[in-house]
Biotite code that builds the C-alpha atoms (Angstrom):
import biotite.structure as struc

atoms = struc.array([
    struc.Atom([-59.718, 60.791, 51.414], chain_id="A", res_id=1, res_name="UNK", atom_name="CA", element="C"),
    struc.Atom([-62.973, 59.777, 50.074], chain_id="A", res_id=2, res_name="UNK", atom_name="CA", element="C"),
    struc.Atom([-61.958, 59.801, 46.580], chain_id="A", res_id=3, res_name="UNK", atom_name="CA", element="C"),
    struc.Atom([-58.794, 57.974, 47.472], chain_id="A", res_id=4, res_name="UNK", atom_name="CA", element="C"),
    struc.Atom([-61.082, 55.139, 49.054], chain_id="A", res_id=5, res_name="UNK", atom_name="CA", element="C"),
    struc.Atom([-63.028, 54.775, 46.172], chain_id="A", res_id=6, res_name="UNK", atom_name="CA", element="C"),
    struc.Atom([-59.963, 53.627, 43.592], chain_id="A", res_id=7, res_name="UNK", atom_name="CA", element="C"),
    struc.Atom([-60.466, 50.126, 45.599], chain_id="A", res_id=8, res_name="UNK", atom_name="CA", element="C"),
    struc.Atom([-57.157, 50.106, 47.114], chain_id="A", res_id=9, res_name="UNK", atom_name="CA", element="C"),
    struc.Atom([-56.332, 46.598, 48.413], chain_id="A", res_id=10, res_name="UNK", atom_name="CA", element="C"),
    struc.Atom([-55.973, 48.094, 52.137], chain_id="A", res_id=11, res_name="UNK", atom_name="CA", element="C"),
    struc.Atom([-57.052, 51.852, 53.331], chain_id="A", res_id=12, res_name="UNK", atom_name="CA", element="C"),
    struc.Atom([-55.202, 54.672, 51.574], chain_id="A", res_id=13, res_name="UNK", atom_name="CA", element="C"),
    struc.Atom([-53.601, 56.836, 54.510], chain_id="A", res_id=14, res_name="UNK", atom_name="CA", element="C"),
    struc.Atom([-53.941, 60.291, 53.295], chain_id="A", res_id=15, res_name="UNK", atom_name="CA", element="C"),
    struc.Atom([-51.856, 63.607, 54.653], chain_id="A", res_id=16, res_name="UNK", atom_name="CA", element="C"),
    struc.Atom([-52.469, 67.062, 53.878], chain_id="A", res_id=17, res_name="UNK", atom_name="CA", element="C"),
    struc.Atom([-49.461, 69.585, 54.336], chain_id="A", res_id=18, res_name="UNK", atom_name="CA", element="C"),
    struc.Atom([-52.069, 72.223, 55.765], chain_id="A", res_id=19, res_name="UNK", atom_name="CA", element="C"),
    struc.Atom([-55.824, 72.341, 57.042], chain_id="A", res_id=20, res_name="UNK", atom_name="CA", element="C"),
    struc.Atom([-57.952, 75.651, 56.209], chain_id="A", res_id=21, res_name="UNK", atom_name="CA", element="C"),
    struc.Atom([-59.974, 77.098, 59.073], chain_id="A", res_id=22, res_name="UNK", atom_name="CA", element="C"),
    struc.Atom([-63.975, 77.145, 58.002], chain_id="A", res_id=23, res_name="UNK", atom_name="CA", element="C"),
    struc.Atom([-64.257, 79.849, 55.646], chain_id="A", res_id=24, res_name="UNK", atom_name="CA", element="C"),
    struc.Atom([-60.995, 79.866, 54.459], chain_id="A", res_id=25, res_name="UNK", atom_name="CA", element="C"),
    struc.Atom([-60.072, 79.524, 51.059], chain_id="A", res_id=26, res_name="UNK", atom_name="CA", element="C"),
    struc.Atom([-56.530, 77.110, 49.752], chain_id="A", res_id=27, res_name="UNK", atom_name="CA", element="C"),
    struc.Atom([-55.856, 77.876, 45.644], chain_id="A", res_id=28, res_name="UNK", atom_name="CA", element="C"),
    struc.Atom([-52.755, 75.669, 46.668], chain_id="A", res_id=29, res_name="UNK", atom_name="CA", element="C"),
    struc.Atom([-52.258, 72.626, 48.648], chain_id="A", res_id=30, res_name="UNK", atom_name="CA", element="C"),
    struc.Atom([-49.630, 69.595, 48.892], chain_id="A", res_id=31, res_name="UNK", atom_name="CA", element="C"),
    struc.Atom([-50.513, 66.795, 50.257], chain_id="A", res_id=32, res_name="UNK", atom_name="CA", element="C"),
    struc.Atom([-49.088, 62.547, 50.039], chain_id="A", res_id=33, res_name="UNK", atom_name="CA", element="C"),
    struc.Atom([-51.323, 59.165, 49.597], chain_id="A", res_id=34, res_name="UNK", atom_name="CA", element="C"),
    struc.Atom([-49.621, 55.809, 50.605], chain_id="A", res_id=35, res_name="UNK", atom_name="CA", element="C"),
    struc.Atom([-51.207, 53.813, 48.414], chain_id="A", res_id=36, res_name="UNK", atom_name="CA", element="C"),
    struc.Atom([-50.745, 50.321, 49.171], chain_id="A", res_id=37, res_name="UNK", atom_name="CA", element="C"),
    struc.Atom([-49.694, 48.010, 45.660], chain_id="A", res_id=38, res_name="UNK", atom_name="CA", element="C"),
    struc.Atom([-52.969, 46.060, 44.453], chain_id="A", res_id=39, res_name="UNK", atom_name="CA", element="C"),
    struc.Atom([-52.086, 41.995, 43.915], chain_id="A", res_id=40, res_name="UNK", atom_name="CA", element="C"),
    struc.Atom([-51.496, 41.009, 40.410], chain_id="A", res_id=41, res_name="UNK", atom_name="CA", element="C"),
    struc.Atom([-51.655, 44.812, 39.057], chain_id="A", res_id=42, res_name="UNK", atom_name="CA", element="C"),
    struc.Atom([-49.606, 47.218, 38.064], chain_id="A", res_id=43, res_name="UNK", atom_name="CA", element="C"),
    struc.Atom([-49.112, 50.590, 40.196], chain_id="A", res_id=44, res_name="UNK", atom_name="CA", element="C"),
    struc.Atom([-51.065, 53.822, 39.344], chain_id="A", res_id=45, res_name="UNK", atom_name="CA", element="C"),
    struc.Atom([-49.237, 56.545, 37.424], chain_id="A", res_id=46, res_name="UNK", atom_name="CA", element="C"),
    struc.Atom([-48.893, 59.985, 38.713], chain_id="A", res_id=47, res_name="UNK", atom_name="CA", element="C"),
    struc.Atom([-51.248, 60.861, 35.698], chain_id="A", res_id=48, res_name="UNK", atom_name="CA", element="C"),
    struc.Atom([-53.580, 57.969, 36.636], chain_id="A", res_id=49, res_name="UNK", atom_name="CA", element="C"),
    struc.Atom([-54.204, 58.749, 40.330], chain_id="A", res_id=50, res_name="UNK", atom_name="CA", element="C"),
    struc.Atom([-54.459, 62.187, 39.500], chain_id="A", res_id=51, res_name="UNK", atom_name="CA", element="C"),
    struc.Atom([-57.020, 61.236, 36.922], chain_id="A", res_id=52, res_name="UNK", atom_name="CA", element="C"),
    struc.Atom([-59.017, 58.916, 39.283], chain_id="A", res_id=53, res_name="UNK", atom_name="CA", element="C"),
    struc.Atom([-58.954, 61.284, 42.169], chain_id="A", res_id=54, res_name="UNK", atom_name="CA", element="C"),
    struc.Atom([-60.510, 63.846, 40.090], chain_id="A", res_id=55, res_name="UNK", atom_name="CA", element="C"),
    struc.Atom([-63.065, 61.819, 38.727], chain_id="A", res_id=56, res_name="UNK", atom_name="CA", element="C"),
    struc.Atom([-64.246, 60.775, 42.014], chain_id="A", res_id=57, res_name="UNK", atom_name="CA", element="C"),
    struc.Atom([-63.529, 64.633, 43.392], chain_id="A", res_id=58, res_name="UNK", atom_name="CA", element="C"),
    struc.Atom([-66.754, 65.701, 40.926], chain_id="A", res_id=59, res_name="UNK", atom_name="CA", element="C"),
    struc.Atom([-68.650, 67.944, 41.925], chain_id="A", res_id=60, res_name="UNK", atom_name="CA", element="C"),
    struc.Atom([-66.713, 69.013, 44.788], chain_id="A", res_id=61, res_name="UNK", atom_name="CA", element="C"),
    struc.Atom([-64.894, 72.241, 43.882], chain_id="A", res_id=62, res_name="UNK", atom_name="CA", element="C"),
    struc.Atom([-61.333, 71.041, 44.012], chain_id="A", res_id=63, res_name="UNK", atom_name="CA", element="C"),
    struc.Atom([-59.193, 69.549, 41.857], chain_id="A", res_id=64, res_name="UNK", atom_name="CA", element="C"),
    struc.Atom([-55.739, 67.343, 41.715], chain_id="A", res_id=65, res_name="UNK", atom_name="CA", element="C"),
    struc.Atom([-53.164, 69.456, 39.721], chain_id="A", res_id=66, res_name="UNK", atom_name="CA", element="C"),
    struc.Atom([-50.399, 66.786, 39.310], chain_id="A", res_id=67, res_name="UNK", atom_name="CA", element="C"),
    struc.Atom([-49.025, 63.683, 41.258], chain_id="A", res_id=68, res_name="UNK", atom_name="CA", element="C"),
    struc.Atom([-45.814, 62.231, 41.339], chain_id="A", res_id=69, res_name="UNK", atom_name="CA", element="C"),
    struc.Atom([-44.657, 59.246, 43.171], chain_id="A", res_id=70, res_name="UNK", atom_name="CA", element="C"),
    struc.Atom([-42.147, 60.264, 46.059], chain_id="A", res_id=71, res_name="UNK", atom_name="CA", element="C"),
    struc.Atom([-39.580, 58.496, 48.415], chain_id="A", res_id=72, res_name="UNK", atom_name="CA", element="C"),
    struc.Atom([-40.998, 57.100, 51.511], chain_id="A", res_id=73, res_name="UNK", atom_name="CA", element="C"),
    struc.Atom([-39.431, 59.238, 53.692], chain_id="A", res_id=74, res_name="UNK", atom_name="CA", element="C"),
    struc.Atom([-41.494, 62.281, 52.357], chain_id="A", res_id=75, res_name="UNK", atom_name="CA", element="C"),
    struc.Atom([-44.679, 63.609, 54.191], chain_id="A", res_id=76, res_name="UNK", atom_name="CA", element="C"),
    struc.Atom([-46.170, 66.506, 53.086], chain_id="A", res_id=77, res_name="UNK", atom_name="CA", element="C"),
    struc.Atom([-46.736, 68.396, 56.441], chain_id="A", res_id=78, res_name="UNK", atom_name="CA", element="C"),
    struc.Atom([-42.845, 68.030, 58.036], chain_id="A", res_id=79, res_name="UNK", atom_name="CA", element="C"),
    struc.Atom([-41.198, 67.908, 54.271], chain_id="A", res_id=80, res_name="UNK", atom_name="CA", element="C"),
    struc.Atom([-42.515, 71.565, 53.362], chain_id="A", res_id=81, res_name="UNK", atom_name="CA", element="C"),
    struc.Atom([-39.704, 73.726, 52.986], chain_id="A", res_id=82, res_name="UNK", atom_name="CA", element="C"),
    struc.Atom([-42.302, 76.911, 53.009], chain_id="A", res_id=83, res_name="UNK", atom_name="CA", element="C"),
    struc.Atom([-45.602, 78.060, 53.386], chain_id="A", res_id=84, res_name="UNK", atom_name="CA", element="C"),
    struc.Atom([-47.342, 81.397, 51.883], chain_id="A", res_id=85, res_name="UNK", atom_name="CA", element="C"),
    struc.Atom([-50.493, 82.806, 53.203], chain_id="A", res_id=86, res_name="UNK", atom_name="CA", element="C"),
    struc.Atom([-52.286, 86.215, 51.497], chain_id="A", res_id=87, res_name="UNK", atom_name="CA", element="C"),
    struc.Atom([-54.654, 88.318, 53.626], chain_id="A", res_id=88, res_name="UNK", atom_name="CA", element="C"),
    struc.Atom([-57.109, 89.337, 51.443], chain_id="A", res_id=89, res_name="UNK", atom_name="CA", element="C"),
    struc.Atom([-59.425, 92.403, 53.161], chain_id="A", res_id=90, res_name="UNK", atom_name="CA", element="C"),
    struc.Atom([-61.704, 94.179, 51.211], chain_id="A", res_id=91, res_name="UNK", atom_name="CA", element="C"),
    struc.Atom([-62.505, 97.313, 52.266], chain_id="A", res_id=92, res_name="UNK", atom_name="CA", element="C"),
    struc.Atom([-64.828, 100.282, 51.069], chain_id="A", res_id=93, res_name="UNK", atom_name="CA", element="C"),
    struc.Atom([-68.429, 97.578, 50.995], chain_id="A", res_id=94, res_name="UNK", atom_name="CA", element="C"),
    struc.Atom([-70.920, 98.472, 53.545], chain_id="A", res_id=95, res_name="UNK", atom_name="CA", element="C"),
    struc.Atom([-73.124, 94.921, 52.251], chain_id="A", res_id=96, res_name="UNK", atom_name="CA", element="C"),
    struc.Atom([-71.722, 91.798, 51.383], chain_id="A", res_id=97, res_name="UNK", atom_name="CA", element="C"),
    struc.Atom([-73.794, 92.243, 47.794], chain_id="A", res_id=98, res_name="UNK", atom_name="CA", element="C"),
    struc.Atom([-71.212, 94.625, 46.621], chain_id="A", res_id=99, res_name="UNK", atom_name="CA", element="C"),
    struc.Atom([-68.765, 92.316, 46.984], chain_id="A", res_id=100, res_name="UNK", atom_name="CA", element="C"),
    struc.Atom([-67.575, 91.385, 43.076], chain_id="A", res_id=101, res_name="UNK", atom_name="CA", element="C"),
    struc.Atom([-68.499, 88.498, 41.609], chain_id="A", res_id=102, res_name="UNK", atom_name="CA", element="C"),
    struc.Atom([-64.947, 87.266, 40.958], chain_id="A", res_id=103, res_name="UNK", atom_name="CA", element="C"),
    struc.Atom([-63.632, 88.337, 44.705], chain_id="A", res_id=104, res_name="UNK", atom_name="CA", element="C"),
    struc.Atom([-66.692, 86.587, 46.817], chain_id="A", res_id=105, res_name="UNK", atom_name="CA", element="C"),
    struc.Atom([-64.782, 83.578, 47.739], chain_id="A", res_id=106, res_name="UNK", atom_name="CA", element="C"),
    struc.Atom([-61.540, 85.292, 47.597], chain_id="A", res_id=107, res_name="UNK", atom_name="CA", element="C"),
    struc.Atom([-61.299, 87.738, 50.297], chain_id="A", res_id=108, res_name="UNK", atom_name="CA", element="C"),
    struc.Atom([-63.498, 88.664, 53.204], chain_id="A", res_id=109, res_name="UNK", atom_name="CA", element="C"),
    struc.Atom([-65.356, 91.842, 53.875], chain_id="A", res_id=110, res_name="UNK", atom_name="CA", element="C"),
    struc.Atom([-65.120, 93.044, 57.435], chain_id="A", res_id=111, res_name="UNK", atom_name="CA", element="C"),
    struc.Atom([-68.698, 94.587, 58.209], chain_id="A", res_id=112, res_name="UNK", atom_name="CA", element="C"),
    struc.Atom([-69.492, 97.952, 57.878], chain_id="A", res_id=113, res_name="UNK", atom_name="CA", element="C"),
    struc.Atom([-66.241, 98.046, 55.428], chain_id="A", res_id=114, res_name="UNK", atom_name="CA", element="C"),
])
């Protein structure tokens, strides 16, 4: 929302997510809709252009617009969602959060005593 604000929209961007994450919880995928608001005397941003300027504003955060595509008015991207997938990823077998791989730390939880 912070990076929408910052592409100087001519009135607040309203921004929906399809999903939140609890704290500690990981999303590799996430849909969400902007209405962006048309900006007097220029033209409208591209799907590739407000992807572009979202991202540049994003840095250094760790997350990252994949694509964007404009969309009929009547879609929001909570109640439009025809599915969601969540994976459970446990780890088992580590008695210290150390021996958790490198590639896995922010991927899957460790209960403790594993």
């Amino acid at each position: 929302q912070e990076a929408a604000a910052k592409l100087r929209p001519s009135s607040p961007i309203k921004f929906h997510i399809s999903s939140r994450t609890d704290s500690g919880v990981h999303a590799l995928a996430n849909a969400a809709h902007l209405d962006v608001p048309p900006r007097p005397g220029k033209a409208d941003f591209t799907g590739q252009q407000l992807a572009q300027g979202l991202n540049h504003h994003l840095r250094p955060e760790p997350i990252r617009i994949l694509s964007a595509q404009r969309v009929p008015s009547t879609f929001h991207a909570r109640f439009s969602a025809l599915s969601r997938t969540y994976i459970y990823r446990l780890l088992l077998g580590c008695a210290h959060h150390s021996q958790i791989p490198v590639f896995e730390r922010d991927l899957c939880w460790a209960p403790p005593g594993g």
